[in-house]
One Martini backbone bead per residue (centre of mass of N, CA, C, O) as a GRO file, in nm:
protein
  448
    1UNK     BB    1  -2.247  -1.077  -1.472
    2UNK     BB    2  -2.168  -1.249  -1.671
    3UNK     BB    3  -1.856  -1.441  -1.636
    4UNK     BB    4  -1.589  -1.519  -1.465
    5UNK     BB    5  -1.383  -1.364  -1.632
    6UNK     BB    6  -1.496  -1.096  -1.619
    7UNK     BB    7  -1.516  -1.015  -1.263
    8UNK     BB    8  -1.199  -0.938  -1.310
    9UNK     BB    9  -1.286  -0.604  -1.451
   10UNK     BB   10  -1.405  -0.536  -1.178
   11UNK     BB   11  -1.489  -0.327  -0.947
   12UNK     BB   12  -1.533  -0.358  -0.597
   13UNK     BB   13  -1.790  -0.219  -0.546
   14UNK     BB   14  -1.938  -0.352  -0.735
   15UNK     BB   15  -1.884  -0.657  -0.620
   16UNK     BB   16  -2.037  -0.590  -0.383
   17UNK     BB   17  -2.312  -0.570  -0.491
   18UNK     BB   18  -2.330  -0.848  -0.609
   19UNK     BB   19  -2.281  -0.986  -0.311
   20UNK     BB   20  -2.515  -0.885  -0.155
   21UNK     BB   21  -2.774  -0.959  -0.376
   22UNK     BB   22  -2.634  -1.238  -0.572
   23UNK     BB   23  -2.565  -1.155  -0.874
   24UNK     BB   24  -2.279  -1.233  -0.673
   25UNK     BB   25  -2.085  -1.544  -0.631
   26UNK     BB   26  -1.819  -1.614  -0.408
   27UNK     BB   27  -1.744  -1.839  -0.590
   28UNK     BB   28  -1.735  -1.711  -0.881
   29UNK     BB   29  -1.504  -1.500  -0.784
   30UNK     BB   30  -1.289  -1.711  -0.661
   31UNK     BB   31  -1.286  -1.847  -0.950
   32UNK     BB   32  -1.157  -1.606  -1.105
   33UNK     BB   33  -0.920  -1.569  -0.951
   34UNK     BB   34  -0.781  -1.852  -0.980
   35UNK     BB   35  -0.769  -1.865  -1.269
   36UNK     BB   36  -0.582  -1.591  -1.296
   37UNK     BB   37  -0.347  -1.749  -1.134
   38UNK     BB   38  -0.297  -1.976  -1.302
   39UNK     BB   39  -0.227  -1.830  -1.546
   40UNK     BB   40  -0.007  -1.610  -1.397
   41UNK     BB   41   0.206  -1.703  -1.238
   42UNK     BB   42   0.458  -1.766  -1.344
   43UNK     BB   43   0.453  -1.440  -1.483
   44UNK     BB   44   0.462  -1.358  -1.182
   45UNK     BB   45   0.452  -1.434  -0.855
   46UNK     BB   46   0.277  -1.335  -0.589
   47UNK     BB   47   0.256  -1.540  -0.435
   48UNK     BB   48   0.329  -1.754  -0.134
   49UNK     BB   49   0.021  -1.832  -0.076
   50UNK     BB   50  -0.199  -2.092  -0.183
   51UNK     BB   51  -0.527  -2.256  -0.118
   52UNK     BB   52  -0.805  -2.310  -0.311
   53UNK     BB   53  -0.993  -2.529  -0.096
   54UNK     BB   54  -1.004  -2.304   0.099
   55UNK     BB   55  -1.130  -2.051  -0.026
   56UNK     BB   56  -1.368  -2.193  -0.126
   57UNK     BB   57  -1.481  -2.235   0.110
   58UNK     BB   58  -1.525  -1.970   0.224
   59UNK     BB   59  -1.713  -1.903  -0.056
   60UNK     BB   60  -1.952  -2.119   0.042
   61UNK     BB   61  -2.033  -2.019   0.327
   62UNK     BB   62  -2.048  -1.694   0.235
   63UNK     BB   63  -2.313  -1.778   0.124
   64UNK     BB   64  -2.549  -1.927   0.285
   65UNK     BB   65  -2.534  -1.713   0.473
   66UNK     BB   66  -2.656  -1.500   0.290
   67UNK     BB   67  -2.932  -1.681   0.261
   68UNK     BB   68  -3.034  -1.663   0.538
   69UNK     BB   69  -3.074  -1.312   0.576
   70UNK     BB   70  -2.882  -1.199   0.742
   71UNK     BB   71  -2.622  -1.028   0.790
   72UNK     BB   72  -2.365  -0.843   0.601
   73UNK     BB   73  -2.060  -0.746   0.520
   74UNK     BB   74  -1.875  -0.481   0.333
   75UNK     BB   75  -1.687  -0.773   0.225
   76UNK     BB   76  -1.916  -0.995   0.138
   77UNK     BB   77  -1.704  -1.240  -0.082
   78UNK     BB   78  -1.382  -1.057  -0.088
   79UNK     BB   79  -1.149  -1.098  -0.190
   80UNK     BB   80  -0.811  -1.110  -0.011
   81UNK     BB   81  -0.481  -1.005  -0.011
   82UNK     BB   82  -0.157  -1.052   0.161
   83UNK     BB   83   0.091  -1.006   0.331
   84UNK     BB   84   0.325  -1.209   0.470
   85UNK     BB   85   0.378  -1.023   0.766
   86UNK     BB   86   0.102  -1.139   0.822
   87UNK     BB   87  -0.113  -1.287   1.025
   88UNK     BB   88  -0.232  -1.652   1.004
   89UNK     BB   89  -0.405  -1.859   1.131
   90UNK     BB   90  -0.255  -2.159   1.006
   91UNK     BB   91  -0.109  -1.974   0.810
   92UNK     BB   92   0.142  -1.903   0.675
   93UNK     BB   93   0.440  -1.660   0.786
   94UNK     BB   94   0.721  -1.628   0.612
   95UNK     BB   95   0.885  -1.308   0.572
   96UNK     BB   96   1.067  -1.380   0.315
   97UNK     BB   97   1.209  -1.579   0.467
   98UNK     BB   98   1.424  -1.895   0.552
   99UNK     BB   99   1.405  -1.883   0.879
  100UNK     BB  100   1.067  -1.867   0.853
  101UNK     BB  101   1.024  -2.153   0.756
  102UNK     BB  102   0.715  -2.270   0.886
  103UNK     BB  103   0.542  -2.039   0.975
  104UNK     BB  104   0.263  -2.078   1.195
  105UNK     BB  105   0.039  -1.898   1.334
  106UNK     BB  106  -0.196  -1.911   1.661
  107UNK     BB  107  -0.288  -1.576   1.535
  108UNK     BB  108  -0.436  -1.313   1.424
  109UNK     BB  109  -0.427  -1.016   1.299
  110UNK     BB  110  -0.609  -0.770   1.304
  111UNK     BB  111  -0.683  -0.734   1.004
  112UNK     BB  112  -0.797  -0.992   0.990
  113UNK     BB  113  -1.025  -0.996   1.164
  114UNK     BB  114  -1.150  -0.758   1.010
  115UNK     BB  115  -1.212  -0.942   0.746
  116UNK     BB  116  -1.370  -1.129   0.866
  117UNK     BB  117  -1.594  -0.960   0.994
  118UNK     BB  118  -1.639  -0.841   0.682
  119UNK     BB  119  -1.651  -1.144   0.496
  120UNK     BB  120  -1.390  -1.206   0.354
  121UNK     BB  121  -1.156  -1.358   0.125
  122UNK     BB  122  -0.884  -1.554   0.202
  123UNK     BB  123  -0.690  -1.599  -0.077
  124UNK     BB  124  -0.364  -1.506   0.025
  125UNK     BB  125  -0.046  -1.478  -0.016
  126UNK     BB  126   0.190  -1.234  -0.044
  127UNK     BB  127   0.478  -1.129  -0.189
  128UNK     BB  128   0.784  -1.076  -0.007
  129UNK     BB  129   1.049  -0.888   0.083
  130UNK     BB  130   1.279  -0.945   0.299
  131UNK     BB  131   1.149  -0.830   0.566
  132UNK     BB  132   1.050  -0.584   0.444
  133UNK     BB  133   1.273  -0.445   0.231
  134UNK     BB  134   1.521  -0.537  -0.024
  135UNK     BB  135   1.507  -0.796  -0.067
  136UNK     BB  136   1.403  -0.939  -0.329
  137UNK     BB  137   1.175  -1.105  -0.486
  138UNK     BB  138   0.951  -1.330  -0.745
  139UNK     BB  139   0.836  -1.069  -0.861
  140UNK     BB  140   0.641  -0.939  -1.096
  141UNK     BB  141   0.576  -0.708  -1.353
  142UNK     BB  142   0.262  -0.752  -1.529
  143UNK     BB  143   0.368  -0.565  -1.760
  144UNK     BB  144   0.695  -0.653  -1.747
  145UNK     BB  145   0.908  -0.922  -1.636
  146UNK     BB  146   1.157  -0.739  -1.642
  147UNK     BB  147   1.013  -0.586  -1.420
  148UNK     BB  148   0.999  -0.420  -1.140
  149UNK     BB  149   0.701  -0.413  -0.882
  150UNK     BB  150   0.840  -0.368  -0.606
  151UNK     BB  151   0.880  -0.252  -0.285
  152UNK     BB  152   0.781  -0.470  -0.080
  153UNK     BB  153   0.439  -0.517  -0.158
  154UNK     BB  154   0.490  -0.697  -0.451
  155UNK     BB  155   0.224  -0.909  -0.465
  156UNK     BB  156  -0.002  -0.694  -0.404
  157UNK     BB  157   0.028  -0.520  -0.647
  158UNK     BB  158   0.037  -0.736  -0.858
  159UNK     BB  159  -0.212  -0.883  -0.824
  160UNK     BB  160  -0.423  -0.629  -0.886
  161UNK     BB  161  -0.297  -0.576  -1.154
  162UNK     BB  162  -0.327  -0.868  -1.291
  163UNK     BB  163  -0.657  -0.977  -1.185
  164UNK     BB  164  -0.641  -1.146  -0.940
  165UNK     BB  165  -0.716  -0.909  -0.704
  166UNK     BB  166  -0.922  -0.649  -0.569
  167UNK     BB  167  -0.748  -0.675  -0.275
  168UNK     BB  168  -0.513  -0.540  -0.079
  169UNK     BB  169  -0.216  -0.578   0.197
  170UNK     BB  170   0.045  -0.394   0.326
  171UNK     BB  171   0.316  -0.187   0.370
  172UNK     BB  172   0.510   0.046   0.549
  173UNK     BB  173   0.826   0.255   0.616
  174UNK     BB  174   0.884   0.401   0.292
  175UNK     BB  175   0.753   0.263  -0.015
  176UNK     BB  176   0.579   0.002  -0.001
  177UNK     BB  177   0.307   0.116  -0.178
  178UNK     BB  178   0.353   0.367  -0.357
  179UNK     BB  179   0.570   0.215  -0.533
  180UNK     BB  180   0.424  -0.041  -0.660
  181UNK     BB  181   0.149   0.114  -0.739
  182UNK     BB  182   0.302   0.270  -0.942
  183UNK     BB  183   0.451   0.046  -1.118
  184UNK     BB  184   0.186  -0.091  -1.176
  185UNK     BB  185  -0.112   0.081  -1.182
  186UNK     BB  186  -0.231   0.112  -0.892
  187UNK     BB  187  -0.386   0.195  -0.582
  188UNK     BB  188  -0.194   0.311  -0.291
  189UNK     BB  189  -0.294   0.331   0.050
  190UNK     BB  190  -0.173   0.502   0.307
  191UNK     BB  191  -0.212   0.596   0.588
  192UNK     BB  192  -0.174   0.684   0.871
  193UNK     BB  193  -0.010   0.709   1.179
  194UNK     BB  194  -0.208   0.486   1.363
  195UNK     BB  195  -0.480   0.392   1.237
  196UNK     BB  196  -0.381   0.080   1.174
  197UNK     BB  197  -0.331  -0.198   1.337
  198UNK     BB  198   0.001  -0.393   1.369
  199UNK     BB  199  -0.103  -0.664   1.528
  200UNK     BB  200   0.070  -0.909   1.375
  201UNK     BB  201   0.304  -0.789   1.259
  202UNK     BB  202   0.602  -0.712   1.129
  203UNK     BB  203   0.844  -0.540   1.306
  204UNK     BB  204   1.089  -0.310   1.225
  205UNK     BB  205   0.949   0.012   1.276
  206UNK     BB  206   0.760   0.161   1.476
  207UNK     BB  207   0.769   0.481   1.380
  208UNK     BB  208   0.705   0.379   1.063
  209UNK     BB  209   0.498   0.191   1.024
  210UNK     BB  210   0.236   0.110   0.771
  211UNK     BB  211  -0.036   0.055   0.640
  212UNK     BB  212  -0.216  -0.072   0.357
  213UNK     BB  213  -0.368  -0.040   0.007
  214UNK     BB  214  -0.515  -0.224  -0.297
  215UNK     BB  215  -0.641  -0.080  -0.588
  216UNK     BB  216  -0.801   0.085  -0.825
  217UNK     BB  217  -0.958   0.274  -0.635
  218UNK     BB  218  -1.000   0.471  -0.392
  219UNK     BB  219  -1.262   0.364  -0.332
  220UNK     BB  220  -1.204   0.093  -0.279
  221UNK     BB  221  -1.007   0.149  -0.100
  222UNK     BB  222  -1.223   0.267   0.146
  223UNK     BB  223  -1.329   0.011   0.178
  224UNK     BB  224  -1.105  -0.166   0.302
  225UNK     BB  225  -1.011   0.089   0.524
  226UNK     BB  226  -1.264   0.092   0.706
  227UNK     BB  227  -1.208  -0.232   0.835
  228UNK     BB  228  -0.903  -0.080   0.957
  229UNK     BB  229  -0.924   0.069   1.141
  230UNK     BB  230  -0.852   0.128   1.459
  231UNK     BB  231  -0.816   0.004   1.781
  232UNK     BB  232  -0.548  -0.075   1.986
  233UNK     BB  233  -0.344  -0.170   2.286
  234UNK     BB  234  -0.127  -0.312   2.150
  235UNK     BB  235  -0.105  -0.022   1.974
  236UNK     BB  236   0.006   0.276   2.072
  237UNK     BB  237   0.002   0.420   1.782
  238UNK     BB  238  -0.297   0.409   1.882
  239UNK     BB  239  -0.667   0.536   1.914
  240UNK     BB  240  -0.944   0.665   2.009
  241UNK     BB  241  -1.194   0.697   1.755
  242UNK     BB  242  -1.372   0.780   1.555
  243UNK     BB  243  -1.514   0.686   1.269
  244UNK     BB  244  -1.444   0.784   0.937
  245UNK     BB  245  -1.597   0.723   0.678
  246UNK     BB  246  -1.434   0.682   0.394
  247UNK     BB  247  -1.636   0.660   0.177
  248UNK     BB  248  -1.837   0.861   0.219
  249UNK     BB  249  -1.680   1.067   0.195
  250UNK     BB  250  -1.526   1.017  -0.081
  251UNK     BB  251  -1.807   1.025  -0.271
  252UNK     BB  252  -1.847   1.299  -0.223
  253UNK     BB  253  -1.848   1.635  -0.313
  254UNK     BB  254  -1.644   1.893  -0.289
  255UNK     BB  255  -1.721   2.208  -0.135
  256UNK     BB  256  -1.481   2.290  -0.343
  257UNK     BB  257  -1.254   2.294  -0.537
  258UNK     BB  258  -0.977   2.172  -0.586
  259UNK     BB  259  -0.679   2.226  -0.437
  260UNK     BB  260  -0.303   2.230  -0.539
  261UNK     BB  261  -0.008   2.165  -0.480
  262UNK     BB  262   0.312   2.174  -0.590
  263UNK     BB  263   0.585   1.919  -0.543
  264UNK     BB  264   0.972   1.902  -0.578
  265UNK     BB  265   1.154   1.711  -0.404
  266UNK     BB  266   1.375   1.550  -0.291
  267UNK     BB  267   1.518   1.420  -0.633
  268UNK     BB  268   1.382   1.539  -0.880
  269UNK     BB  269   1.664   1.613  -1.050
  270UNK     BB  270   1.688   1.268  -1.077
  271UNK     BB  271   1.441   1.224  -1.256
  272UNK     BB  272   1.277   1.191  -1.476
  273UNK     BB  273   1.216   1.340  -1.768
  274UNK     BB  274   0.943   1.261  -1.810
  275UNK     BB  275   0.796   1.329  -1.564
  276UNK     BB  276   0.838   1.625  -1.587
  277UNK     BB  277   0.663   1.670  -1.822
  278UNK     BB  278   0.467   1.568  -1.720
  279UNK     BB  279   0.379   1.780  -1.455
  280UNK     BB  280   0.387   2.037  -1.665
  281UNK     BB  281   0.115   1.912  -1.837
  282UNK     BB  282  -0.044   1.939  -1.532
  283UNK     BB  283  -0.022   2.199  -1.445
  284UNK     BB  284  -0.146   2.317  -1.714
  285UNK     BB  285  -0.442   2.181  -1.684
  286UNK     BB  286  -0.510   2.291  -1.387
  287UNK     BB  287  -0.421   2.561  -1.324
  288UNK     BB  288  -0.529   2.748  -1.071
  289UNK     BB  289  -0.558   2.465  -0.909
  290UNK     BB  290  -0.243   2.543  -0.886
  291UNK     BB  291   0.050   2.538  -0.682
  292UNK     BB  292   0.389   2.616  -0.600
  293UNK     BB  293   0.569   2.494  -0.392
  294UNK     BB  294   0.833   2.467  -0.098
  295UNK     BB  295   1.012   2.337   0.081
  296UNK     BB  296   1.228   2.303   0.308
  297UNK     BB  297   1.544   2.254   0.378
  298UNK     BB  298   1.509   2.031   0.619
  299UNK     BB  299   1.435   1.808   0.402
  300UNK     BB  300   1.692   1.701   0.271
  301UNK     BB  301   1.730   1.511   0.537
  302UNK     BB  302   1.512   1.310   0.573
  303UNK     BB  303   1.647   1.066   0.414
  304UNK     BB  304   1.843   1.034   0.672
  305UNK     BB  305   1.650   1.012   0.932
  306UNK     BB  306   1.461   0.787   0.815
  307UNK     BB  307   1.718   0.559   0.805
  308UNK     BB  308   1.802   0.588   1.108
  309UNK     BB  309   1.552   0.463   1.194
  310UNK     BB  310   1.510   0.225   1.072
  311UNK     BB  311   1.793   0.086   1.111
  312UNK     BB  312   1.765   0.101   1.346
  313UNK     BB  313   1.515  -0.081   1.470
  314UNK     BB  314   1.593  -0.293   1.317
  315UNK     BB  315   1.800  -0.430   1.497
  316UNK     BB  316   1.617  -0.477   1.734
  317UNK     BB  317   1.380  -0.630   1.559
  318UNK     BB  318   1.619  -0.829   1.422
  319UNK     BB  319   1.788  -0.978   1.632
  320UNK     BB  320   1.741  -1.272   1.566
  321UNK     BB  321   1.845  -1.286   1.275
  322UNK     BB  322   2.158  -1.210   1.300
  323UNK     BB  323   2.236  -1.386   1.518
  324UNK     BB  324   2.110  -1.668   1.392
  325UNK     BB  325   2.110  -1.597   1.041
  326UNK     BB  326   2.296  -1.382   0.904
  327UNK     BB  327   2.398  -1.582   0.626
  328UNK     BB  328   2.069  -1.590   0.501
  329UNK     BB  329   2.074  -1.341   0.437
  330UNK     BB  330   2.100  -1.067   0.235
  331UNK     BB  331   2.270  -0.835   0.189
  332UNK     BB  332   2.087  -0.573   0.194
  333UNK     BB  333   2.007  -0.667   0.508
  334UNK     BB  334   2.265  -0.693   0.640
  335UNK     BB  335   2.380  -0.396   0.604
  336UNK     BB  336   2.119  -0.289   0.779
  337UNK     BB  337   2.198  -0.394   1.057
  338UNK     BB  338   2.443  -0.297   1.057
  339UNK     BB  339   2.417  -0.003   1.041
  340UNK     BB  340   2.247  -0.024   1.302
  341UNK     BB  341   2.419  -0.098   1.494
  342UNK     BB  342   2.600   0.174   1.496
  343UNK     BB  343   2.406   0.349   1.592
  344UNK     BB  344   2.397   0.597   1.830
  345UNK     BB  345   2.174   0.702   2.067
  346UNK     BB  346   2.217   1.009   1.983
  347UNK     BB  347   2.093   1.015   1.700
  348UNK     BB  348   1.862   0.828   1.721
  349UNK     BB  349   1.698   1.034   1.883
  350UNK     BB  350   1.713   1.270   1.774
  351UNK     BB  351   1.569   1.142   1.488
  352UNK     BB  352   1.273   1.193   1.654
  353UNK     BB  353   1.222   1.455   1.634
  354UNK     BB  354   1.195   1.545   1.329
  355UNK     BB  355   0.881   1.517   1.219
  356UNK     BB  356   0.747   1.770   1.380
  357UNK     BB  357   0.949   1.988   1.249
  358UNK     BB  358   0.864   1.896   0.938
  359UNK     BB  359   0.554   1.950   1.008
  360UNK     BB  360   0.549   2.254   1.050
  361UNK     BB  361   0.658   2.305   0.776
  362UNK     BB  362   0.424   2.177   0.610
  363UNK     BB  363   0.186   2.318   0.681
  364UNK     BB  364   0.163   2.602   0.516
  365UNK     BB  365   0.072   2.429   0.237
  366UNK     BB  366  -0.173   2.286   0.371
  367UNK     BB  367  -0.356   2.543   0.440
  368UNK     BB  368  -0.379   2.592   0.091
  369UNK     BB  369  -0.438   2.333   0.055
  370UNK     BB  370  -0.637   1.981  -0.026
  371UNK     BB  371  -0.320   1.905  -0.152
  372UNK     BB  372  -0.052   1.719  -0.236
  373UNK     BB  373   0.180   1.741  -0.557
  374UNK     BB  374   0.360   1.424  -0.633
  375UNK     BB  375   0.572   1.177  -0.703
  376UNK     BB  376   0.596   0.803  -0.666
  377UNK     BB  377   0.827   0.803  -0.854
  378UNK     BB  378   1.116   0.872  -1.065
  379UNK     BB  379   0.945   0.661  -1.244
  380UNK     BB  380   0.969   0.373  -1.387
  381UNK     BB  381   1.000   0.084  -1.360
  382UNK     BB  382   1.293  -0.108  -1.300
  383UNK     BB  383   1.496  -0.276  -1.498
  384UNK     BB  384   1.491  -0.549  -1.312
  385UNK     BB  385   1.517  -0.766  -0.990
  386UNK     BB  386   1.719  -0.634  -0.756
  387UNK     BB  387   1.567  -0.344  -0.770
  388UNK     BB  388   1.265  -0.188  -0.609
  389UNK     BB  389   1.350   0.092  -0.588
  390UNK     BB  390   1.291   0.436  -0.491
  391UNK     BB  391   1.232   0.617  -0.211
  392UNK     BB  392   1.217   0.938  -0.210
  393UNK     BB  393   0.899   1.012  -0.264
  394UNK     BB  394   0.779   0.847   0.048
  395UNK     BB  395   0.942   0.900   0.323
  396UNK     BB  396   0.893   1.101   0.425
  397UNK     BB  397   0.568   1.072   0.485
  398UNK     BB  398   0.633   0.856   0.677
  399UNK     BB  399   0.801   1.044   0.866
  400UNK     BB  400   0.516   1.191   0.899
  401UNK     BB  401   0.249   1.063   0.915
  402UNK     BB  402   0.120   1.081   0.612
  403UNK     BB  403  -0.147   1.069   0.406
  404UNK     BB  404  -0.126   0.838   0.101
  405UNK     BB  405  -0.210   0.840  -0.284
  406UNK     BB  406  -0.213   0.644  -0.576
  407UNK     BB  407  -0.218   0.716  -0.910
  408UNK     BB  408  -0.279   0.626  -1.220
  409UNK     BB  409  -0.180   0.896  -1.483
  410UNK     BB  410   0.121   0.786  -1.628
  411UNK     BB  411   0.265   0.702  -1.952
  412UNK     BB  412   0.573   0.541  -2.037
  413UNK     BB  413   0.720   0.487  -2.344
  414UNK     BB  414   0.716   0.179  -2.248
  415UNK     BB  415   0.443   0.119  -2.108
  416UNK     BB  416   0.447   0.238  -1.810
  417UNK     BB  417   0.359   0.350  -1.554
  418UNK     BB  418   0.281   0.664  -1.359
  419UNK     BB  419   0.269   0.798  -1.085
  420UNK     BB  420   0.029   1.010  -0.852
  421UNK     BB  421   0.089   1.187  -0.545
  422UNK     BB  422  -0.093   1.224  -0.273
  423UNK     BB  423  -0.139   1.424  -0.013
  424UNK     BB  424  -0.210   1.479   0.371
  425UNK     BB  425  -0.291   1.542   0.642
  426UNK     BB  426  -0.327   1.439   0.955
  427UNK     BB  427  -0.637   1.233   0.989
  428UNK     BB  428  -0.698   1.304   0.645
  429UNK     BB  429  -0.798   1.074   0.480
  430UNK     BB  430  -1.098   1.093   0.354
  431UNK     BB  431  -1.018   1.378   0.224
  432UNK     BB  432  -0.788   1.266   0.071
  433UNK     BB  433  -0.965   1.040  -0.094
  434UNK     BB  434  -1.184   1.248  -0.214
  435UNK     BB  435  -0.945   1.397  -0.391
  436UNK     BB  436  -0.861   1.097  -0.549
  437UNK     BB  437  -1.173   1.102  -0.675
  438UNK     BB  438  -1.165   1.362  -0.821
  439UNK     BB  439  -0.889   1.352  -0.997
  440UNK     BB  440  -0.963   1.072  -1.168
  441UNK     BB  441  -1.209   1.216  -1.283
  442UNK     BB  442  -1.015   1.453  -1.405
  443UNK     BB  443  -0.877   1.236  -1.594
  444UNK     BB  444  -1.124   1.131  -1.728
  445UNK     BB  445  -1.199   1.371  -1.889
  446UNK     BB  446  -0.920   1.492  -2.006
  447UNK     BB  447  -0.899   1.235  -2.197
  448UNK     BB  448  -1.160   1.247  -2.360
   0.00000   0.00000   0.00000
């Protein structure tokens, strides 16, 4: 299938049937990324760790397998990158911190286990911004390194933006993953509330932490978010449910044209010029198949609601580093420790109370359509490395526990990405998935 420099301009779907049938071997397809990490590191610096002849070793032995004709796992061979957050048995997992410098697990987190049993090969840790906050890491945006690629997940996404690898793993507080991958220029999937077990994350926030994934296309994201969903009991906020069979239901030709909702979230009139541009051309564009919604006035307080939660929870779960070594941490995170110190406890309650009453007033629109359609972000990456973006346009989301997806629909006249975010009701992942490969498949009709 080509040269190994070619490899990485598949889909993760080819590669992986190439990687089943073996005519692509997992040492091509892992040298073919190192070979691309090689060349592009010193210009992104996605990377927090990773050791090639690891890598190697990993799939050497995942080729072997494969030819004895034994059963093989549906990410077999297929690279995968972590964001430094995720425990990883033997390998490095600092935390983007100076604190946790030589941070080493001796157990894997969940979803590293499932990567594990799906044949993946863990091909590195991706740079994440300190504590998984906003004082950024040294990740560039592979679009022009001049701007930021947003952050926390900032190396998983530049590095799958750079085909440097075709998957990574994220998570979410905020808007760590959909402003990321909106910035970067790929597909980023957040799942729903307590899909995907926690255990072995870095904890930051239980409330609202959230992982998600990194690919070119949604379908992409389904195949890899398929091995990652699941039960654990160490993470109370997952419960025993069906395999969701995200691919399958994905792949599927919706039994109806999708409706959509076109929603201009508090922060809108703060968006770029470009964006509003864009949206009002896309809502041209869908006629009949879109209607403009409005949220309830009480969406307003949300991101105060949801960083008094993030604050306060960040507090009592980072209070290690505080205690131990707060004059090493960056300003950033420093000062939501204190914010977080302050808040009394009769707020941070009420402010639980607040996701699923803001969930009720929003069920009325999710009823009307297949999917809501907003920004991913107010506009392109913005210029400079001190600040990873505004998450306004993601943290509701997170904080209602709602699957969302970015797929990069529009760019900015500096040729910078503009994502577009699909939202979907709690626990239809699936749905949402199959909504946003249908979509990207309507833009690329529109486009042609």
């Amino acid at each position: 299938m080509g040269t190994k420099s070619d490899l990485i301009a598949l889909d993760a779907l080819t590669l992986r049937d190439g990687l089943a049938t073996g005519a692509i071997s997992a040492i091509d397809l892992t040298d073919a990324c190192l070979d691309r990490i090689a060349e592009r590191d010193e210009a992104v610096r996605a990377w927090a760790w990773i050791d090639p002849e690891f890598a190697r070793d990993q799939a050497r032995r995942l080729d072997t397998y494969r030819k004895s004709g034994r059963p093989i796992g549906p990410l077999h061979g297929m690279p995968v990158g972590l964001k430094d957050i995720i425990d990883t048995a033997g390998i490095p997992t600092e935390n983007g911190c100076p604190i946790d410098k030589g941070r080493v697990p001796v157990e894997d987190a969940f979803v590293v286990g499932r990567l594990k049993q799906a044949g993946a090969v863990i091909l590195g840790k991706t740079v994440t911004t300190e504590l998984a906050f906003m004082q950024a890491g040294e990740t560039r945006n592979p679009h022009d390194p001049a701007h930021t690629p947003g952050g926390s997940s900032s190396g998983s996404a530049a590095a799958v933006a750079d085909g440097q690898v075709p998957l990574a793993i994220g998570t979410q507080t905020g808007g760590s993953v959909i402003r990321p991958a909106s910035f970067c220029g790929v597909t980023g999937f957040k799942a729903s509330f307590g899909a995907i077990p926690r255990r072995g994350v870095l904890m930051q926030s239980p409330t609202l932490d959230t992982l998600g994934v990194f690919a070119r296309t949604p379908l992409d994201a389904a195949l890899i978010a398929d091995t990652l969903f699941g039960f654990d009991p160490a993470d109370k906020a997952t419960a025993p449910r069906p395999a969701p069979h995200l691919l399958e239901v994905a792949r599927n030709e919706p039994p109806i044209t999708p409706t959509f909702a076109l929603i201009k979230p508090p922060g809108w009139k703060d968006a770029d010029p470009q964006l509003h541009a864009a949206f009002a051309e896309l809502a041209g564009a869908l006629g009949d198949q879109v209607f403009e919604a409005e949220l309830p006035s009480a969406f307003d307080q949300a991101a105060e609601v949801r960083a008094r939660i993030n604050f306060a929870e960040m507090a009592r779960y980072y209070y290690r580093y505080a205690r131990d070594g707060m004059d090493r941490l960056g300003p950033r995170t420093r000062e939501a420790l204190e914010t977080g110190a302050g808040i009394v406890a009769r707020d941070y309650l009420a402010a639980l109370d607040w996701p699923d009453v803001l969930y009720a007033g929003l069920e009325e629109v999710l009823e009307r359509c297949d999917a809501i359609l907003c920004p991913a972000a107010p506009g392109p990456a913005t210029e400079g490395l001190e600040f990873t973006g505004d998450s306004i346009f993601n943290g509701v989301w997170t904080l209602l526990g709602t699957p969302a997806v970015t797929i990069p629909a529009f760019t900015a006249e500096n040729g910078l990405p503009m994502g577009l975010q699909l939202v979907g009701a709690r626990g239809q992942d699936a749905r949402l998935l199959r909504n946003a490969h249908w979509f990207t498949r309507w833009l690329d009709e529109a486009g042609a």
